[in-house]
MARTITOR-219865 format. One record per residue (C-alpha): x, y, z. Coordinates in steps of 0.2 Angstrom, whole numbers, padded with zeros to 4 digits, always signed. Last residue first. Layout:
<rs>
XYZ
...
</rs>
This chain:
<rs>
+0137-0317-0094
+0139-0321-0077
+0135-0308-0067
+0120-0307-0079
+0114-0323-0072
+0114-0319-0055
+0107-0303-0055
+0090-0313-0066
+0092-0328-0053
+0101-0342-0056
+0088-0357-0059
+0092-0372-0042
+0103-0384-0046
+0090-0402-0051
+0089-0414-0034
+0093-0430-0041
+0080-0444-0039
+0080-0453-0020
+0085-0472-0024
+0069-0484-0021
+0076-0499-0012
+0061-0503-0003
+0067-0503+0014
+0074-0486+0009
+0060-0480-0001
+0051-0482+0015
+0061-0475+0027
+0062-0459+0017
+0044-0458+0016
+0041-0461+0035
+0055-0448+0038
+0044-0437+0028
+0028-0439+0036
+0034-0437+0053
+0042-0422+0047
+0026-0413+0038
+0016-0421+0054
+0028-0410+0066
+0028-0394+0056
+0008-0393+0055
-0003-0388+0042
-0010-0374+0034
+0004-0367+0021
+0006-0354+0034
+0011-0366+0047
+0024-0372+0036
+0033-0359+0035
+0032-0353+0051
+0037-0371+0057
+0051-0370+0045
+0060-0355+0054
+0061-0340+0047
+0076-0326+0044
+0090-0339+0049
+0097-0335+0032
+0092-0351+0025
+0076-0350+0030
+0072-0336+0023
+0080-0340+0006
+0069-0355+0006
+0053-0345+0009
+0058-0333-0006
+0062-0348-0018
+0046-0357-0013
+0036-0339-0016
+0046-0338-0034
+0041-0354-0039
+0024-0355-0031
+0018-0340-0040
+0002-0334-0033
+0004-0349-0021
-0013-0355-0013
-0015-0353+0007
-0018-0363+0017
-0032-0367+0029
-0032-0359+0046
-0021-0369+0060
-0026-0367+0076
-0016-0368+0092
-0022-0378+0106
-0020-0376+0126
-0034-0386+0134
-0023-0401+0139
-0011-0390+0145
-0021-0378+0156
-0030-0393+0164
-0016-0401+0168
-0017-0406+0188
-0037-0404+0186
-0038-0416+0170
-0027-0428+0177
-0037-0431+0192
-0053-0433+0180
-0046-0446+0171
-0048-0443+0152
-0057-0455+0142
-0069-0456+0160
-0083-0449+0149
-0087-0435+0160
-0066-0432+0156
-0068-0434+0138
-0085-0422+0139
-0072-0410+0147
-0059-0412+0132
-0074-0410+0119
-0082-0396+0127
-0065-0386+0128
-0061-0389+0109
-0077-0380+0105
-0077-0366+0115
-0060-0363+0107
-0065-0364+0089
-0081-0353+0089
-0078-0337+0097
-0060-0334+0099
-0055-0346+0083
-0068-0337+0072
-0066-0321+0079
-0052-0313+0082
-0040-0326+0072
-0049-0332+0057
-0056-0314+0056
-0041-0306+0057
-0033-0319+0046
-0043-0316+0034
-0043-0296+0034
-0022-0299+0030
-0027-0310+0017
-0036-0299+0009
-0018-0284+0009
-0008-0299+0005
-0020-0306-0010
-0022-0287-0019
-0003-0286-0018
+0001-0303-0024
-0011-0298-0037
-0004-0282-0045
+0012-0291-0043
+0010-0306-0052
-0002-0297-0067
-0021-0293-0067
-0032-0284-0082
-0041-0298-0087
-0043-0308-0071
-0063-0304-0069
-0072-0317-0059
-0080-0301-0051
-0079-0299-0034
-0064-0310-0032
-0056-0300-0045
-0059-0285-0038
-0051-0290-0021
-0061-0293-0005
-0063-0281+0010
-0083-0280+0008
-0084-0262+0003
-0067-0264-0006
-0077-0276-0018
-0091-0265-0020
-0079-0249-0024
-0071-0260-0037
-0088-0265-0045
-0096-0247-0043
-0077-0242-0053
-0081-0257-0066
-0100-0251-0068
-0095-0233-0072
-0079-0235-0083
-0095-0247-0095
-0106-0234-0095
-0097-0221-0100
-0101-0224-0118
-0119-0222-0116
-0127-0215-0131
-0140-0202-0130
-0156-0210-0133
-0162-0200-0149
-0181-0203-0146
-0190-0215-0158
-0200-0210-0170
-0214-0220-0179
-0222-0213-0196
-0237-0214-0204
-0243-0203-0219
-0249-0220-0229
-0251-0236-0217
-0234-0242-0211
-0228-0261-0212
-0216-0266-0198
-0201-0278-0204
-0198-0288-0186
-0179-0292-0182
-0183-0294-0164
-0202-0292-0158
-0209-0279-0151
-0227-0281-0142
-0238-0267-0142
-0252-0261-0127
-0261-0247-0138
-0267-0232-0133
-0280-0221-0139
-0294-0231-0127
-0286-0245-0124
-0281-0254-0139
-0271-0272-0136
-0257-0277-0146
-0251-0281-0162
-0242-0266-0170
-0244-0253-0186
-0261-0260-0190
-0263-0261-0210
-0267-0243-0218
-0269-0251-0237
-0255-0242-0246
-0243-0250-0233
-0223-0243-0229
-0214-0256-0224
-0201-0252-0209
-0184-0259-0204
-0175-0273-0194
-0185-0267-0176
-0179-0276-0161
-0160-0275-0160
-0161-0256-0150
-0175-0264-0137
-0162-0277-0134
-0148-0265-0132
-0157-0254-0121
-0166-0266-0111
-0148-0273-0106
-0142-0256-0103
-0155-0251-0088
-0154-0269-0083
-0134-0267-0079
-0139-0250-0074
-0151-0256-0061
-0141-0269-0053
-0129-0255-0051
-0141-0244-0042
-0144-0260-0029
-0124-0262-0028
-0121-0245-0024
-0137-0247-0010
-0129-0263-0003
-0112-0258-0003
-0111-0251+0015
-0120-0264+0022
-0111-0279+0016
-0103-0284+0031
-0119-0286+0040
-0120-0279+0057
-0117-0288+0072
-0125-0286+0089
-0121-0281+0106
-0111-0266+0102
-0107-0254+0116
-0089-0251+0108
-0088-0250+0091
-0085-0260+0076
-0088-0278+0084
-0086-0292+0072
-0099-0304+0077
-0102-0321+0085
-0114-0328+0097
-0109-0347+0101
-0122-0353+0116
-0122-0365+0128
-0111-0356+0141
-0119-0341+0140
-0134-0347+0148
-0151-0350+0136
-0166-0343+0141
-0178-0350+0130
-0190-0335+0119
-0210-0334+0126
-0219-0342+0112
-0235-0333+0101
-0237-0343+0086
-0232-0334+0070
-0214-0343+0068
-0220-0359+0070
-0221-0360+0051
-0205-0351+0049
-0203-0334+0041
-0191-0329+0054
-0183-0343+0063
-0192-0352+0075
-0190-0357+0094
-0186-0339+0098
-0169-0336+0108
-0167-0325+0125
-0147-0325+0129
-0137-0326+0146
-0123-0322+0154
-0117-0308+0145
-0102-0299+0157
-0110-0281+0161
-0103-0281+0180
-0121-0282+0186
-0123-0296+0175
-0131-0295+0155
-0143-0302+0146
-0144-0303+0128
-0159-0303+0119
-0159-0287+0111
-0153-0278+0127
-0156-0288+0144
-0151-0279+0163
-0151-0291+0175
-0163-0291+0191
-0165-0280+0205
-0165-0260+0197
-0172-0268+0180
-0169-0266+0163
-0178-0272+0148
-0175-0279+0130
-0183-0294+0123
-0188-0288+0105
-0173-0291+0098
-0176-0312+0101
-0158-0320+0096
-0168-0329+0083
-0163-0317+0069
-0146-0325+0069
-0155-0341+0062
-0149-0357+0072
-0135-0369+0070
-0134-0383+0080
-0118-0388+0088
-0115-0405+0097
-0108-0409+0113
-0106-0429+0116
-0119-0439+0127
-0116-0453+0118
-0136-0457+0110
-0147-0442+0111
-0127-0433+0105
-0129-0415+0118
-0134-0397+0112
-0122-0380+0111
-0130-0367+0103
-0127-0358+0087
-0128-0339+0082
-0121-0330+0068
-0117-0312+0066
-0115-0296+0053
-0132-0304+0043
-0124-0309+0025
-0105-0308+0031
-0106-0316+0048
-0118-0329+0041
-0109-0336+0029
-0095-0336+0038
-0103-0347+0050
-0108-0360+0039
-0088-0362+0035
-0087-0366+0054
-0100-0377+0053
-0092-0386+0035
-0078-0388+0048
-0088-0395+0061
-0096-0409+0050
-0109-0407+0038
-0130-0409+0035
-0132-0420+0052
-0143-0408+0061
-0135-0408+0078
-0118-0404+0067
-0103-0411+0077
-0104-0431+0074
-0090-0427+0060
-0081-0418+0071
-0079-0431+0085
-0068-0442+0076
-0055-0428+0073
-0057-0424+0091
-0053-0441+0097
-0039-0443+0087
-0031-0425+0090
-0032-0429+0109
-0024-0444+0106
-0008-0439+0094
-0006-0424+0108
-0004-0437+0122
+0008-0445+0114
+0017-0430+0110
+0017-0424+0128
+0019-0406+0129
+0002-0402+0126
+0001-0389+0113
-0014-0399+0102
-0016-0394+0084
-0033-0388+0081
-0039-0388+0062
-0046-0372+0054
-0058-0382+0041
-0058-0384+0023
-0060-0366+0019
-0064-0357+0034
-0056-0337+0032
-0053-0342+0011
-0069-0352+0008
-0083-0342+0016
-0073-0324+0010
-0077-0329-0007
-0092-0337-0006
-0099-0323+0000
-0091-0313-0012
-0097-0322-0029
-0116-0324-0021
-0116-0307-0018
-0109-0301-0036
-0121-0313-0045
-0135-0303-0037
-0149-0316-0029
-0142-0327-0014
-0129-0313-0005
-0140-0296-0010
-0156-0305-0003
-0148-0310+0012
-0140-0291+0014
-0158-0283+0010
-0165-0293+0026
-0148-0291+0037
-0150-0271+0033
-0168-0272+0039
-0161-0281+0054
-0146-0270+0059
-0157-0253+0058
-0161-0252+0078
-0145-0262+0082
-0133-0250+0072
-0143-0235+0078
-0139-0239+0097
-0122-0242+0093
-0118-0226+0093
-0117-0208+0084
-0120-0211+0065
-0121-0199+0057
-0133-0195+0040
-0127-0180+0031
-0142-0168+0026
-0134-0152+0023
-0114-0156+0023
-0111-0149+0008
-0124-0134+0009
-0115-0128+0024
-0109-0134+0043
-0092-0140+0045
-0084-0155+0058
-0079-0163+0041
-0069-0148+0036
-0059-0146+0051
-0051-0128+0053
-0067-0120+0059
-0064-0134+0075
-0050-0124+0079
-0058-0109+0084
-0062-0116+0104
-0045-0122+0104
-0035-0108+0097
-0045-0096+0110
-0037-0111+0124
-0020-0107+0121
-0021-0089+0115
-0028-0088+0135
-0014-0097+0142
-0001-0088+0132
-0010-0071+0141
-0008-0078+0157
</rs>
């Protein structure tokens, strides 16, 4: 009894133990955040500041463009699994045809969609398009739509009907079935006029976001936690702009026997309004003198804006570098490193979200509208339904740090029977079967041709190699 006792005392007085649990001057004033609740009541100011973080600081621009062209890239391209390769070799036709005929509003194709959609997962945290139908074939287009049209505003609940949270609507077993969009995007012309938001089912529309906790409806911009760093930043970067310009202004002081004006400018009152200008030679009237106050120099400055930078850059799960444009200080390990540790967050996102949410829908409108089409019969689609819908998608490659030594390190896998060469060449971004077909077409045509393979150089020894032999 008494062991049981000890037992639950520990407990009760553990919680001293835990710093962050604590109470004090430290912790006077922390913000918490305790569910979702306060993510979709704050989400929209954040998306508001976030936009203009991601099209006006250099920094934003860098890293959206960033993490837009390495999760999308030129496109996450499906690759059939059905086990009929002629089949396959269809169904990859048709959808390649289809994707340019994707976009509703005829700016891009469904890759540069997907790419779009990056976009808008990073600046506002989600990104909202709807399916719509070709006025002329029939086929399913996409459309894509402001996430801020996804009405916030419509929430209720109701003992009879479905329960709707920010525009989403929800069954009795909380599946989304439904969402409420506006007909206009924020700041639109249309988007003052009074209009009820279209109920839209779940089956029409692409609602994508990174959920971070559970209950979360809506996304959250991935660059909320650096937008305020990055506001105090743009700050400094001004802050000692104006103090190098100010400090380059004035090329040295006249003194005048006749009292001229000291500056040009406009007198209020005892003030004067004056305009520096660079390199000017002030004259000063008898018994004048200007003073300027001992700025204290600023030699830290510099240490400061590269550690904001880093911390901005690990905010939004991309690499210094990419952040910045700066590759001064990096070398082959430091950023193989870096690359891993972002690609590793890429493919998270390529995988979880992107081909979840956005890819997959996809793929299935275009094989049912190929059965509504008669392209696919419908008896064949219901005796292999689950084949002709199974895909795998390939995300973009990705570049070589050092393609010498990666090569090397791929073929020493292989070799050993550590990899296979589909692995391989899946990560590259492409497709073991049309890298064979391709090269057995190569070799038969420098055989019908004549053309005599060039020699294949011996491979460099490596460093332990090499000093094995000397």
């Amino acid at each position: 009894m008494r062991a049981l006792a000890r037992r639950v005392l520990d407990a009760l007085f553990s919680a001293r133990s835990l710093d962050a649990a604590g109470g004090g001057r430290r912790w006077r004033d922390a913000p918490t955040v305790t569910s979702a609740g306060i993510l979709h009541g704050l989400a929209a100011t954040v998306a508001a500041r976030a936009m203009h973080f991601a099209m006006n600081n250099p920094t934003g621009v860098r890293i959206t463009e960033s993490l837009a062209t390495n999760i999308a890239g030129d496109g996450i391209k499906p690759r059939s699994r059905h086990p009929q390769e002629a089949v396959r070799q269809q169904l990859h036709q048709r959808f390649l045809t289809w994707t340019d005929e994707a976009d509703a509003d005829g700016r891009t194709d469904f890759f540069g969609l997907q790419q779009n959609a990056v976009r808008d997962l990073a600046t506002f945290g989600e990104a909202l398009l709807i399916f719509t139908a070709d006025p002329d074939t029939g086929a399913p287009q996409l459309r894509r739509l402001h996430p801020e049209q996804l009405d916030r505003a419509v929430t209720r609940v109701s003992d009879t009907g479905p329960m709707v949270y920010q525009g989403v609507e929800f069954d009795g077993t909380g599946r989304v079935t439904a969402y409420h969009i506006r007909r206009a995007a924020p700041g639109d012309m249309l988007a003052g006029i009074q209009q009820a938001p279209v109920r839209m089912p779940a089956s029409d529309v692409i609602h994508l976001f990174r959920p971070m906790m559970p209950g979360q409806v809506r996304g959250l911009s991935w660059f909320a936690p650096v937008l305020l760093p990055a506001r105090e930043l743009d700050a400094l970067n001004d802050a000692l702009l104006m103090r190098a310009k100010v400090a380059a202004l004035h090329a040295g002081f006249i003194t005048d026997p006749d009292g001229a004006t000291l500056y040009d400018g406009e007198q209020t009152g005892n003030a004067q309004q004056a305009g520096l200008e660079p390199g000017a030679l002030i004259p000063l009237p008898p018994g004048k003198s200007v003073e300027f106050p001992d700025v204290p120099d600023q030699g830290g400055a510099g240490a400061l804006a590269v550690s904001t930078y880093r911390m901005i850059a690990a905010g939004t799960n991309v690499t210094y570098e990419q952040a910045t444009g700066d590759y001064s200080q990096v070398n082959y390990s430091s950023a193989r490193a870096a690359l891993l540790e972002f690609r590793r967050f890429c493919q998270s996102i390529q995988h979880h979200v992107m081909v979840f949410g956005m890819c997959r829908p996809v793929w299935r409108a275009v094989i049912r509208h190929q059965v509504l089409t008669g392209e696919i019969p419908a008896a064949i689609y219901q005796a292999e339904r689950q084949s002709l819908e199974a895909v795998k998608w390939l995300p973009p490659a990705w570049p070589w740090v050092d393609p010498e030594k990666e090569a090397r390190a791929a073929e020493i896998a292989i070799n050993n029977r550590l990899r296979s060469r589909s692995e391989v060449i899946a990560e590259r971004g492409y497709d073991a079967e049309d890298v064979d077909a391709e090269i057995a077409a190569d070799e038969e045509r420098l055989a019908r041709l004549g053309i005599a393979r060039a020699a294949t150089p011996p491979a460099a020894p490596q460093p332990d190699e090499q000093e094995a032999a000397e």
